[in-house]
DRENNUNU-487039 format. One record per residue (C-alpha): residue number from 1; x, y, z; residue in one letter; chain. Coordinates in pm, 1 decimal, padded with zeros to 6 digits, always signed. Each point is the difference from the previous one (the first is absolute). Example, Ala and Ser with C-alpha at 12.3 -4.5 7.8 and 13.67 -1.06 7.14 Angstrom:
REM residues 2
<node><n>1</n><east>+01230.0</east><north>-00450.0</north><up>+00780.0</up><res>a</res><chain>A</chain></node>
<node><n>2</n><east>+00137.0</east><north>+00344.0</north><up>-00066.0</up><res>s</res><chain>A</chain></node>
END
This chain:
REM residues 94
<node><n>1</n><east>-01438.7</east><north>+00915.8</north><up>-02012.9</up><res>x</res><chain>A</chain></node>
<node><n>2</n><east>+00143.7</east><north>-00184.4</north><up>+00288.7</up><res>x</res><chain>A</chain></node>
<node><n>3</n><east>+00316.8</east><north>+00181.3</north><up>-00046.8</up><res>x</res><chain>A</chain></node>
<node><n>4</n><east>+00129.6</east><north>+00357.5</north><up>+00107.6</up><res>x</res><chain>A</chain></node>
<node><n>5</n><east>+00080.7</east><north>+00259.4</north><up>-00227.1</up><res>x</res><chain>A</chain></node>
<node><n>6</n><east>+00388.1</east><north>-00089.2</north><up>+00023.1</up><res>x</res><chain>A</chain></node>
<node><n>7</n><east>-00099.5</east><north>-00353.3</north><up>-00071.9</up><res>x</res><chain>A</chain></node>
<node><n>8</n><east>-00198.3</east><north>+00014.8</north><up>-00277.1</up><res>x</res><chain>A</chain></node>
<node><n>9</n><east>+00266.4</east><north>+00229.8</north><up>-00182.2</up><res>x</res><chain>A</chain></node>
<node><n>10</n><east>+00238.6</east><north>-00277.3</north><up>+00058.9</up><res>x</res><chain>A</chain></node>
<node><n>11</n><east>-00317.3</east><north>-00274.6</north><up>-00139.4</up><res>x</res><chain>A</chain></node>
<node><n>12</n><east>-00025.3</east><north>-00175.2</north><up>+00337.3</up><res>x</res><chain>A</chain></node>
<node><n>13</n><east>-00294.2</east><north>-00074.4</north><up>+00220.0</up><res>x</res><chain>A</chain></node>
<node><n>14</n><east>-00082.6</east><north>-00133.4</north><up>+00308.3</up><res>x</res><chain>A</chain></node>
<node><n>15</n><east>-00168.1</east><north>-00342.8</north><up>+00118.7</up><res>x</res><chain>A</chain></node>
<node><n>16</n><east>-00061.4</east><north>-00220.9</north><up>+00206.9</up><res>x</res><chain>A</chain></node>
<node><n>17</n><east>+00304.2</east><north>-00324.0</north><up>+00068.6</up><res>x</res><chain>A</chain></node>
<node><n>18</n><east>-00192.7</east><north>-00263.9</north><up>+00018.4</up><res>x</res><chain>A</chain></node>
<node><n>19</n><east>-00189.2</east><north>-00000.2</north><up>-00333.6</up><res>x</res><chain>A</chain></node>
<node><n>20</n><east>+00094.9</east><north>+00336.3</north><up>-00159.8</up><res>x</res><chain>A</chain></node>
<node><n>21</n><east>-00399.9</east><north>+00146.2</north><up>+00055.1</up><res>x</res><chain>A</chain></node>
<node><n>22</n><east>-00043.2</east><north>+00360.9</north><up>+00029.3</up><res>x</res><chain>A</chain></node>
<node><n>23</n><east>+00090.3</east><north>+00110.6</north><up>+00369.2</up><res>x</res><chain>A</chain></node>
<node><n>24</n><east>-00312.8</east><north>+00018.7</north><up>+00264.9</up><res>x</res><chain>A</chain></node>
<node><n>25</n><east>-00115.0</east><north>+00328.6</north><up>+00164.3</up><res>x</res><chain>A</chain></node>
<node><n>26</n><east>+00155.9</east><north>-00180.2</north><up>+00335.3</up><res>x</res><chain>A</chain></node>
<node><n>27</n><east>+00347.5</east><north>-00061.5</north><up>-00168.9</up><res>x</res><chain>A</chain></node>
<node><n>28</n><east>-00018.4</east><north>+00339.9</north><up>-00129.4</up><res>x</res><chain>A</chain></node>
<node><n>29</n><east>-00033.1</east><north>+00169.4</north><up>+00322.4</up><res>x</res><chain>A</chain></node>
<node><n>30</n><east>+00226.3</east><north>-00231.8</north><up>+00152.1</up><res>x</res><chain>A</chain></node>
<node><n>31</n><east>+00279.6</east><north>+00065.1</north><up>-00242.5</up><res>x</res><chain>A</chain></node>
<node><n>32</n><east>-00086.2</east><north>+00354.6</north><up>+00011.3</up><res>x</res><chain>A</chain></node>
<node><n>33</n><east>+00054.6</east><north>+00012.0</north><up>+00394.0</up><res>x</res><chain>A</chain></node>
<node><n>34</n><east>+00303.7</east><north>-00177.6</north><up>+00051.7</up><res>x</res><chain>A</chain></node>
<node><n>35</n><east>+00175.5</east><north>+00177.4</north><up>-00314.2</up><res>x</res><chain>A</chain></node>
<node><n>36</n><east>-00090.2</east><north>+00383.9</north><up>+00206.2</up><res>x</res><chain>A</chain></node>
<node><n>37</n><east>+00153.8</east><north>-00218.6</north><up>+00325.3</up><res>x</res><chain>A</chain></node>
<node><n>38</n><east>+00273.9</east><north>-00066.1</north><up>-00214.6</up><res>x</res><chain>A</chain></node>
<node><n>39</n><east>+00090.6</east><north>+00381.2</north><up>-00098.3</up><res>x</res><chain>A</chain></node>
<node><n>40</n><east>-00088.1</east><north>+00096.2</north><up>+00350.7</up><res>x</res><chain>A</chain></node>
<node><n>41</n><east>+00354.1</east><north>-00210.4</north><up>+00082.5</up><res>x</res><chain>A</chain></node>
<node><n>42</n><east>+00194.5</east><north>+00221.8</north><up>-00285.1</up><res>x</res><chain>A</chain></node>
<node><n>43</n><east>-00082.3</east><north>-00230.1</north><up>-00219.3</up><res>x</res><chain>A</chain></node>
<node><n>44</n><east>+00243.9</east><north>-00261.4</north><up>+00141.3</up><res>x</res><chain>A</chain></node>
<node><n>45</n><east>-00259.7</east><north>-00283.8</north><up>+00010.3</up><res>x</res><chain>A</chain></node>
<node><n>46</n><east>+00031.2</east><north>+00007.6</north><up>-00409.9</up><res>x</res><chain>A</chain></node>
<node><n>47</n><east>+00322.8</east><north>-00170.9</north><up>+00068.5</up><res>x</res><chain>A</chain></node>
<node><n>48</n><east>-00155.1</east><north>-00315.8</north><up>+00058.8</up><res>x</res><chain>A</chain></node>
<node><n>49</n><east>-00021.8</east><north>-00055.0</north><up>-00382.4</up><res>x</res><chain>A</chain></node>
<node><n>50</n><east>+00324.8</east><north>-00033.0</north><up>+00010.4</up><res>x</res><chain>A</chain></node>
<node><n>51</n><east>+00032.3</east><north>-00362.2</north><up>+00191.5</up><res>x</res><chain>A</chain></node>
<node><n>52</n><east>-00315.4</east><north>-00150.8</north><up>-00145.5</up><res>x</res><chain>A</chain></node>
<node><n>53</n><east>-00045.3</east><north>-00234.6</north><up>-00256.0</up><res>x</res><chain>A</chain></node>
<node><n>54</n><east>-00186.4</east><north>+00171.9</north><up>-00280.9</up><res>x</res><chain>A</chain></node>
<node><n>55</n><east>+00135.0</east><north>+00341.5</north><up>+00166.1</up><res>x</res><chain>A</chain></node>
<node><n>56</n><east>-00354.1</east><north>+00088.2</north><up>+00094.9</up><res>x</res><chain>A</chain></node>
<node><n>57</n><east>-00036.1</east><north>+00246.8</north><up>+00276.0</up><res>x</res><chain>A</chain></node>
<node><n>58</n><east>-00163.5</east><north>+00002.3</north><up>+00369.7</up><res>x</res><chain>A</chain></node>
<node><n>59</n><east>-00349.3</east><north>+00127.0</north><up>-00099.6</up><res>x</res><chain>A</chain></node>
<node><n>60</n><east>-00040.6</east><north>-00259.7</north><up>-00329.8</up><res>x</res><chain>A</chain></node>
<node><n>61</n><east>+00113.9</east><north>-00265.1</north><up>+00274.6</up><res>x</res><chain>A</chain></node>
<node><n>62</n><east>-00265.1</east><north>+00133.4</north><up>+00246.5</up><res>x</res><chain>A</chain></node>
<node><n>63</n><east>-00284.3</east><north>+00027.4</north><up>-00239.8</up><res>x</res><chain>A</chain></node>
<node><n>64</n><east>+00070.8</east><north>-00314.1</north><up>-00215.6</up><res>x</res><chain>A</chain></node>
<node><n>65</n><east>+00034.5</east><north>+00220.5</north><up>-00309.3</up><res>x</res><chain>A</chain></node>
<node><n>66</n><east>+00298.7</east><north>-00052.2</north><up>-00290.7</up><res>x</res><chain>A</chain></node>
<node><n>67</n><east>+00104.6</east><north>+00301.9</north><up>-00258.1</up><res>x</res><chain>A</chain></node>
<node><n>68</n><east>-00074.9</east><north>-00167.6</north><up>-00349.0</up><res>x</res><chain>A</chain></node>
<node><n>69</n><east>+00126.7</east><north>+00112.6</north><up>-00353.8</up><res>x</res><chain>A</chain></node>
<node><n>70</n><east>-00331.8</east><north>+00079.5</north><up>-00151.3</up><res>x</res><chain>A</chain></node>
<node><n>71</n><east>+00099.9</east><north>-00206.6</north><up>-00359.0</up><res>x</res><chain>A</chain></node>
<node><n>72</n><east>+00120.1</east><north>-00298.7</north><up>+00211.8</up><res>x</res><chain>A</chain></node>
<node><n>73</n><east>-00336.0</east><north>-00014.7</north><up>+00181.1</up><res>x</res><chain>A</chain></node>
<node><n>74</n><east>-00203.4</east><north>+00048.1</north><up>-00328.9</up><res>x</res><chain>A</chain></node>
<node><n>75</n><east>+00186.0</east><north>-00323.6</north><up>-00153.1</up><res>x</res><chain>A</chain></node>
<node><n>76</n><east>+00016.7</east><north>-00214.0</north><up>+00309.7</up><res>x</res><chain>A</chain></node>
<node><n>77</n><east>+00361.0</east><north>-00063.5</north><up>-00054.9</up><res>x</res><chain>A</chain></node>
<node><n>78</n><east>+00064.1</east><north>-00215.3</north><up>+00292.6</up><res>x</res><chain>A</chain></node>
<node><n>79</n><east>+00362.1</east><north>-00131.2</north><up>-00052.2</up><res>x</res><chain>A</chain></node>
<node><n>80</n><east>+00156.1</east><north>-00277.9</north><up>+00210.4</up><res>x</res><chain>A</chain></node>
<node><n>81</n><east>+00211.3</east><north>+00055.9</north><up>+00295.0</up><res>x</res><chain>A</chain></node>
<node><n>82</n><east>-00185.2</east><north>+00169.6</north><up>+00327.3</up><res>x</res><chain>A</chain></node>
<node><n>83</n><east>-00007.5</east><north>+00343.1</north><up>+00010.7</up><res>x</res><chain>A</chain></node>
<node><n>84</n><east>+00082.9</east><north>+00051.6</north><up>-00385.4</up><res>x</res><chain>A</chain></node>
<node><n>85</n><east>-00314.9</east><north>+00021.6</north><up>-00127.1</up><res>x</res><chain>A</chain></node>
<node><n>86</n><east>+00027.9</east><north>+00367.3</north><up>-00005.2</up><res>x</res><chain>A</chain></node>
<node><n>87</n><east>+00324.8</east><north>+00060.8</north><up>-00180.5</up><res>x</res><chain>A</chain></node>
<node><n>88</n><east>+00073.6</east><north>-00074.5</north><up>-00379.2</up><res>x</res><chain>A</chain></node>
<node><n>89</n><east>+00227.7</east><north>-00298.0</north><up>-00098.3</up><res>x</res><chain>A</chain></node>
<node><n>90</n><east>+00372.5</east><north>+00072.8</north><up>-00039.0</up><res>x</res><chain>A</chain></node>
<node><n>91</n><east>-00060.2</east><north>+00223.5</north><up>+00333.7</up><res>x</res><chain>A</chain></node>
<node><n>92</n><east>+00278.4</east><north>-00081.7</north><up>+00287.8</up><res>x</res><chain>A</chain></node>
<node><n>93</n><east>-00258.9</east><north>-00058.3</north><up>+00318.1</up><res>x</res><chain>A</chain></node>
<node><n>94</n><east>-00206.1</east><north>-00265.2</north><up>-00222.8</up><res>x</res><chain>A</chain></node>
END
């Protein structure tokens, strides 16, 4: 599914950044790892999605993965602007 349980209520997934492929058993640990690292610090590591760009946190940086919406990814809807590929039109970050 590429997704946890929490994301695929919410319809999104997981890949890769660089070309949107499913993640790799490597990337998967990886992400994995650093996210248990991450709640072994109460959690305050997660507030590095809150200064970066796309608001993606320490383990997606780590293991080169990006949180897709799973219709968005279907379509290819690559929009202009960097960064903005994920959002809808209209949104305020694109």
């Amino acid at each position: 599914m590429s997704a946890t349980p929490g994301q695929a209520v919410f319809g999104l997934i997981v890949r890769r950044d660089d070309d949107l492929g499913p993640p790799s058993l490597a990337q998967a640990v990886v992400s994995t790892l650093v996210f248990y690292l991450t709640l072994a610090t109460s959690g305050l590591l997660l507030l590095v999605s809150l200064f970066t760009r796309r608001k993606r946190t320490l383990h997606d940086l780590v293991s080169g993965l990006v949180v897709v919406r799973r219709h968005t990814w279907r379509n290819w809807a690559l929009t202009a602007g960097a960064g903005s590929w994920n959002m809808r039109a209209g949104h305020p970050y694109t």
